[in-house]
Every structure is written in structure tokens, then in C-alpha cells.
N, C-alpha and C positions, 0 to 999 in steps of 0.2 A: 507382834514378834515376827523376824524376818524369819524363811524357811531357811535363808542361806547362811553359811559359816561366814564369819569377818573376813576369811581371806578364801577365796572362791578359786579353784583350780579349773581350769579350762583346756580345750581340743580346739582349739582355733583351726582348722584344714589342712590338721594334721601336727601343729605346732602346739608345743604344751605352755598356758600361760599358769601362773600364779597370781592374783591382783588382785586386791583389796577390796570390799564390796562397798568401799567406799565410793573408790575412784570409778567401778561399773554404774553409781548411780548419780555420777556428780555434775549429768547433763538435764535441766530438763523437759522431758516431751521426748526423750531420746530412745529409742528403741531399747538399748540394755537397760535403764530405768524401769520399763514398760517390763522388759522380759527380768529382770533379777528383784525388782522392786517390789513384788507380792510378796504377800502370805504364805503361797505355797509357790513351789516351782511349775510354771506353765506345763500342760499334757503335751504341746508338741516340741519338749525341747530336748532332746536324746540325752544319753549318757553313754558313751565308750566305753570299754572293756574294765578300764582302772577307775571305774566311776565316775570319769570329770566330764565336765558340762561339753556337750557336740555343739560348734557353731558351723556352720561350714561355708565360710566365708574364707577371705585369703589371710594365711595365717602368717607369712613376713611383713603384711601393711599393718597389721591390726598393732603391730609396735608403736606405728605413727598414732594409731587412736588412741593408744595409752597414753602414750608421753602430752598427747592433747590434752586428754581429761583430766591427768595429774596437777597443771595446770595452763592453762586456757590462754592468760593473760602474755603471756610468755613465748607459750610455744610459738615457734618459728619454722616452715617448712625450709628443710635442708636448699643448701645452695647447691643449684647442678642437678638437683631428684628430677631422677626421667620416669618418674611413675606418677604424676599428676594425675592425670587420666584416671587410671587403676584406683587410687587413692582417691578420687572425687567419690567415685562409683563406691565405696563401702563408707562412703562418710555417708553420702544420697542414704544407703541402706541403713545405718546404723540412726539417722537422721541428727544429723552433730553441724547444725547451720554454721555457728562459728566456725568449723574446719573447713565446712564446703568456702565462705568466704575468703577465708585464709588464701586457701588454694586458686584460687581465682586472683591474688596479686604476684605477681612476678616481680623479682628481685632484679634493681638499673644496673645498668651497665654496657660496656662501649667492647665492637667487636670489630675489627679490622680484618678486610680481605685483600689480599693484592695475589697478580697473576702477571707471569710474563709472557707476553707471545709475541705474535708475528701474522703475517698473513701467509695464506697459500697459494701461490701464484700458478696459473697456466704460461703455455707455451709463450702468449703475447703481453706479459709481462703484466702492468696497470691496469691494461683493458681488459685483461680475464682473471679476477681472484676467485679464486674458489671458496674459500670459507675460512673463518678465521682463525689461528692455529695458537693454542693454549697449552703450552707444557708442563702448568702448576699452578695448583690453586693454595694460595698459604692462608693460615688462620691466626691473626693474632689475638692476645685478648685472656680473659681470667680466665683458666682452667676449668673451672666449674662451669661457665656460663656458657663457650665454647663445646663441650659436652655434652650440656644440654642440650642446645642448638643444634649442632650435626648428627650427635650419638654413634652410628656404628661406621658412619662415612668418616669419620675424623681421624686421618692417619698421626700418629705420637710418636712414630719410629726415631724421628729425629730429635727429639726432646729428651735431652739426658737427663734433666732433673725431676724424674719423679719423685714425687712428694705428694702434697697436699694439694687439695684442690682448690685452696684460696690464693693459690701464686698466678702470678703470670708468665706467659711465655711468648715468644715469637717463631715458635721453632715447630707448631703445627703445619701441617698440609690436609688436602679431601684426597681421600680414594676415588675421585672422579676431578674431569675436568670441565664439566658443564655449571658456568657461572651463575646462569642464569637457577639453576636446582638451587643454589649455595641462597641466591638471593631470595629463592622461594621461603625455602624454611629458616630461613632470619625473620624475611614476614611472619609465618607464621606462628611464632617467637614471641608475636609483639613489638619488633623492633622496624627501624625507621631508617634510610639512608638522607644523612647531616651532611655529609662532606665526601668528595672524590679529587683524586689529583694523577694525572698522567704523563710518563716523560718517556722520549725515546734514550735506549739503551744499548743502539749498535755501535761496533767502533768502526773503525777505515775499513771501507770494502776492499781495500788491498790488502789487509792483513791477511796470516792462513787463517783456512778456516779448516772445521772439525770436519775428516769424512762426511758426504751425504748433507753436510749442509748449504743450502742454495743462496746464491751471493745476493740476488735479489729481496729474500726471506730474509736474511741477516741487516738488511740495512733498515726490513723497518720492523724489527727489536723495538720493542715499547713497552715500560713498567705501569703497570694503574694499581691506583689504593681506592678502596672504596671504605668509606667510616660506617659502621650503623651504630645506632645508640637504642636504646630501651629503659624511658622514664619511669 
């Protein structure tokens, strides 16, 4: 006979579960099998004030380890979850290998960066450029996956359709202009640069031009895309 009720109430760290002492035991070798699956309830596992069982793990993931254990076959990590990390780390504890595998595949798809700059010219024109000058980093690409990718650097200002995060857009930018960062964490992403294309974009240096813009600078206006992909 189990010590536990069919349907076991829980303190996850702070967050109250309700679940079934089915779905607690339906991994096995799993730590909650280990801790709910005796006879009696283990000596070192607390009880909070309203009686329910103390885990003190993080108690917003511990949703993703139910919906795992409900069932297994199925379950899919969300598209875009910037809490891998987090989530590996209480799957490690709970010891739930199927989940830790899971989490170790990342979902394909194709992200597109383009920027337009220019150069910055000294006094002697060609023979002194100072450094190369970037006025925007754009992000194209699924909304989720995009997300994931940059997280807090990913400016949305200009994207009127929020919605869901399975659309796409082309109306992304980064809060910075350092390409090479954008190209870091695509790597570290998992993804891979496929394809690049670059064209100049100044028109007649006789045209006006905007205040404060150098005639030099404006002629060599150049658009670049860069593709990455992630199988």
C-alpha cells in the first residue's frame, strides 16, 4: 500500500501543484518515483504549513516536468523556451533522461540578418577609413526562433503584428550594432551561415543630402544579408 493519496498536492518553491501519484511515478529510476513511490513518505521530505509535500526546486519549470510525464511520447519543448538551461538543470535533478534528451534537440529553421552601413572616412578620404559604420542590425525570421536567439537584445518596436509566436516577420532590429555579437549567438544557437549577398545602396552624390551627412560616406551606402540555418 502507497503511503500517498491518488492525487498528491505539492509546494513546488513556492507554487502549489495538484498531480496524480500516477503521473509522479510514471518515470522509472526517477527521483519522484524514488521519493513518492515507498511505503511511507521519506523522513527528509518537508511539509508546509497546509500539509503539502515541500520540494524546493523551481516551481514555474516543474509544469514542463508534468506535462513530460503525462505523457513522454509526445511531449514537445516549446518553440522559442529561453529556459533550456534552467530546465535541463531540474530534469539532471529529478533525473528524467528522456527530458534531458529532448532538450538537447533544438527545433530547424532559417534566420536572416541584414544591416546597412557605410564607412567612416578621415580627412584623406580612401586612404584613411576609420572603422566601419552600421546604422542597423535587422532580424528576419520566425518569431519564436528569433527570440530565442537574441532574447533581450531583440528590438519588436517596429513590428505591429503581435501575435503568436509562430508567425513571421521582417520588421525585427538588435538593440546594438555589433554584427559580429548577432553572429556569435546564432552560433551559439546551433546555427550555421548558408548564404550572404551584398549590394551598394547610395544614389547620386549630387543629390541633397540629410544634415551632417558626409558625401564621401553616402557613396559607399551598402546593403548585406546574411542567411543562417539550423538543422
Amino acid at each position: 500500500m502507497s503511503a500517498f493519496p491518488e492525487v498528491v498536492e505539492l509546494n513546488v518553491g513556492g507554487t502549489a501543484y495538484a498531480v496524480s501519484l500516477k503521473t509522479l511515478l510514471a518515470e522509472e529510476g526517477s527521483w519522484l518515483q524514488d521519493t513518492f513511490g515507498g511505503g511511507s513518505p521519506p523522513p527528509d521530505l518537508p511539509v508546509d504549513a497546509r500539509g503539502h509535500y515541500f520540494i524546493d526546486r523551481d516551481g514555474g519549470l516543474f509544469r514542463h516536468v508534468l506535462d513530460y510525464l503525462r505523457d513522454p511520447a509526445r511531449y514537445a519543448v516549446p518553440i522559442g523556451f529561453l529556459e533550456r538551461d534552467r530546465l535541463r538543470r531540474e530534469a539532471e535533478h529529478y533525473r528524467l533522461p528522456g527530458l534531458i534528451e529532448l532538450l538537447g534537440k533544438q527545433a530547424p529553421g532559417c534566420i536572416t540578418v541584414g544591416y546597412r552601413g557605410s564607412f567612416q572616412f578621415g580627412r584623406d578620404g580612401l586612404a584613411d577609413v576609420k572603422f566601419r559604420k552600421i546604422t542597423r542590425l535587422l532580424v528576419h525570421g520566425r518569431v519564436a526562433l528569433c527570440r530565442e536567439v537574441f532574447g533581450d537584445t531583440l528590438n519588436e518596436s517596429r513590428d505591429p503584428d503581435h501575435g503568436g509566436s509562430d508567425r513571421y516577420t521582417a520588421r525585427f532590429f538588435l538593440k546594438h550594432v555589433f554584427i559580429e555579437q548577432a553572429f556569435d549567438m546564432l552560433q551559439e544557437q546551433g546555427f550555421r551561415l548558408v548564404a550572404s549577398c551584398g549590394s551598394g545602396t547610395a544614389g547620386s552624390v549630387s543629390e541633397n543630402l540629410k544634415p551632417g551627412v558626409d558625401t564621401e560616406e553616402n557613396r559607399w551606402n551598402h546593403y548585406n544579408e546574411f542567411v543562417f540555418v539550423r538543422d
